[in-house]
N, C-alpha and C positions, 0 to 999 in steps of 0.2 A: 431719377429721383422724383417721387412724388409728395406732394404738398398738400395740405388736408385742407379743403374747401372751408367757408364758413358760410351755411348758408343764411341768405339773404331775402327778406319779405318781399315783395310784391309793392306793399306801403312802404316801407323804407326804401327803396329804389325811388319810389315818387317822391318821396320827403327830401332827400339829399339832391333830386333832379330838381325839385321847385327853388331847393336853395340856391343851387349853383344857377340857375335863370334867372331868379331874382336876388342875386351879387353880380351878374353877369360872367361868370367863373369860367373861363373857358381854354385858360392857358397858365396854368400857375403851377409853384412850386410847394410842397408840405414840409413847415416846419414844428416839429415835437418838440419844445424846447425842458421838457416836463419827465421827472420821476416821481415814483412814490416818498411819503416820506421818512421808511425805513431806507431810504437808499439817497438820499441828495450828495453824496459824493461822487454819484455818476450824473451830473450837471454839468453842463459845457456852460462857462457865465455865458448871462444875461447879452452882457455889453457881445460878445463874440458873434452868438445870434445877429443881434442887431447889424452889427459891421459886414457880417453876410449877408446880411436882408440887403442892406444898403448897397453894395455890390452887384448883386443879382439886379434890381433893377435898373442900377444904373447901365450896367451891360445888355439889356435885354429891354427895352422899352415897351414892349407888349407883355412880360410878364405880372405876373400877380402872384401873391404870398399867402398863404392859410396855414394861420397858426390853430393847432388842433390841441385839445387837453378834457382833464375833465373839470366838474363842477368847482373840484378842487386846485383845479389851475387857473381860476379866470383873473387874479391877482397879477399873478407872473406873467398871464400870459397879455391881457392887459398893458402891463408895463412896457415888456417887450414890443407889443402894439406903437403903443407911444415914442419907444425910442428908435425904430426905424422910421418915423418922420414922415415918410411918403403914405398917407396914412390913408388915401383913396384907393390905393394901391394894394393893400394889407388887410386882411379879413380875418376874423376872429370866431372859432368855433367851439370855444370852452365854454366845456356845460350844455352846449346844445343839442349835442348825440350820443344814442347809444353805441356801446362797441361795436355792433355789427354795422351799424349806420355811419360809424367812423370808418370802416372796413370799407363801403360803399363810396364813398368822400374820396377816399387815398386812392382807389382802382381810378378817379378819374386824373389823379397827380400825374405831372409830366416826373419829376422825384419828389422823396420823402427823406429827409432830414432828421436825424434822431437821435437824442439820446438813448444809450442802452435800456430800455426801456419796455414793456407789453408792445406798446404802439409802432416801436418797431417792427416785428413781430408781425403786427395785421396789414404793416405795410408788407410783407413778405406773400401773404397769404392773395391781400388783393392784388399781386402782381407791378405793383410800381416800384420802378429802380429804389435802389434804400440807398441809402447813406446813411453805419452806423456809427458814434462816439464812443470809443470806448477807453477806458482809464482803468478802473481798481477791478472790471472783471477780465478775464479773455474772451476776446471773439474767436478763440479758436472751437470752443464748444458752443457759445452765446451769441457768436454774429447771423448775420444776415445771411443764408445759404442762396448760392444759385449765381450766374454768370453776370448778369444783371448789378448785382451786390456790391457793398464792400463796408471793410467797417476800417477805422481808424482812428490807430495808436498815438500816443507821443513818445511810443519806443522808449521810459523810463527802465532802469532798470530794476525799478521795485513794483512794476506795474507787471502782471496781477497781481494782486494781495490779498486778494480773500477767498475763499474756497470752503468745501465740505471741513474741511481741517479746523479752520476758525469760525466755523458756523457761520461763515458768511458776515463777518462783523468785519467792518472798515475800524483800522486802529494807526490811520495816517500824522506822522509828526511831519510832515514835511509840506501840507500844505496844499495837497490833492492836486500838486504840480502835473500828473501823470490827465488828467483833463483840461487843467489851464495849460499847461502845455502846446494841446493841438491848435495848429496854427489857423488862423479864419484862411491862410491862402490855400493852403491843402486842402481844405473843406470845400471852397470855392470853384479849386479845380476839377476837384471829384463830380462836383455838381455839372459844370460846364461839359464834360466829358460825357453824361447820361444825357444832356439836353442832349449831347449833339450827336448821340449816339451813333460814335462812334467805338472803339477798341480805347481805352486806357491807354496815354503816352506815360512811358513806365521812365520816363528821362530824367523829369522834375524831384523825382521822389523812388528812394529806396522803396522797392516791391516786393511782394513774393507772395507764392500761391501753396495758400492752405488746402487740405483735403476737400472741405465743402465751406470755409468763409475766405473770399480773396478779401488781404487784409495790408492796407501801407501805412508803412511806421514814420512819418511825420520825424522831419530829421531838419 
């Protein structure tokens, strides 16, 4: 299987190199906590983010966190900033890149955290393990492809819900349970498992291998 490049300037390799020198960036993990906002019912809360951030560093004392967005996220992603506390620790890149410069950024992620999302997606492309969120779409056609990958469910049974059928409209009475749902330890674990790259222990959590998105349903 092959994967379509995206290429990359000359200047933006140096733009994102001078960043990551001057934040001293040299070990960290990408977190997308950000959709458009024809789509915020594929939003993992806030607070979930945070209690992962919190996690990760606590487990990993040489790590570092880069939350990525665009101009349109520096609210959220801001707040987010703030509520993971460890705040020398946490770096903030909303608004400050373009796509292919964010594409740049993520190829230096140890992983990349995400909501079902584009930025997904370019974490794909620049080659950094993904970890994707997924709720009201399936990652059976939308997740993260490749060995590396994986997206994950809260295995509701109303989850997906939208599709070419309903033009893609979210019409949830229930409370977009199918993302609050996933649990911050499953997300945690996924993460720990690409740090430490090694094989996925399939023991914690009901598994199973998709055609091209390996995807665990969160039980």
């Amino acid at each position: 299987e092959r994967l379509l490049k995206l290429p990359i300037k000359i200047e933006e390799k140096q733009s994102v190199s001078d960043f990551l020198k001057s934040q001293r960036l040299s070990n960290f993990v990408a977190f997308n906590p950000n959709t458009s906002d024809l789509a915020i019912e594929r939003l993992w809360q806030s607070e979930s983010f945070a209690e992962l951030g919190k996690r990760l560093l606590d487990t990993f004392p040489d790590l570092q966190i880069v939350l990525i967005g665009a101009k349109a996220d520096v609210v959220r992603v801001m707040g987010l900033q703030k509520s993971i506390e460890i705040s020398d620790r946490v770096v903030s890149t909303a608004g400050k890149f373009t796509i292919r410069e964010t594409t740049e950024l993520l190829s230096h992620a140890r992983v990349l955290v995400s909501n079902d999302s584009g930025p997904m997606h370019l974490g794909v492309v620049a080659g950094v393990p993904t970890v994707g969120l997924f709720g009201p779409e399936t990652p059976v056609l939308y997740g993260p492809r490749g060995d590396n990958h994986i997206a994950i469910t809260a295995g509701e049974m109303c989850s997906p819900c939208i599709s070419v059928y309903n033009e893609k409209v979210v019409d949830c009475c229930r409370g977009v349970v199918c993302m609050k749902n996933i649990s911050v330890e499953s997300v945690f674990q996924a993460v720990v498992e690409r740090l430490a790259a090694v094989q996925p222990n399939v023991t914690f959590r009901e598994f199973s291998e998709l055609p091209l998105t390996k995807q665990r349903i969160d039980s």
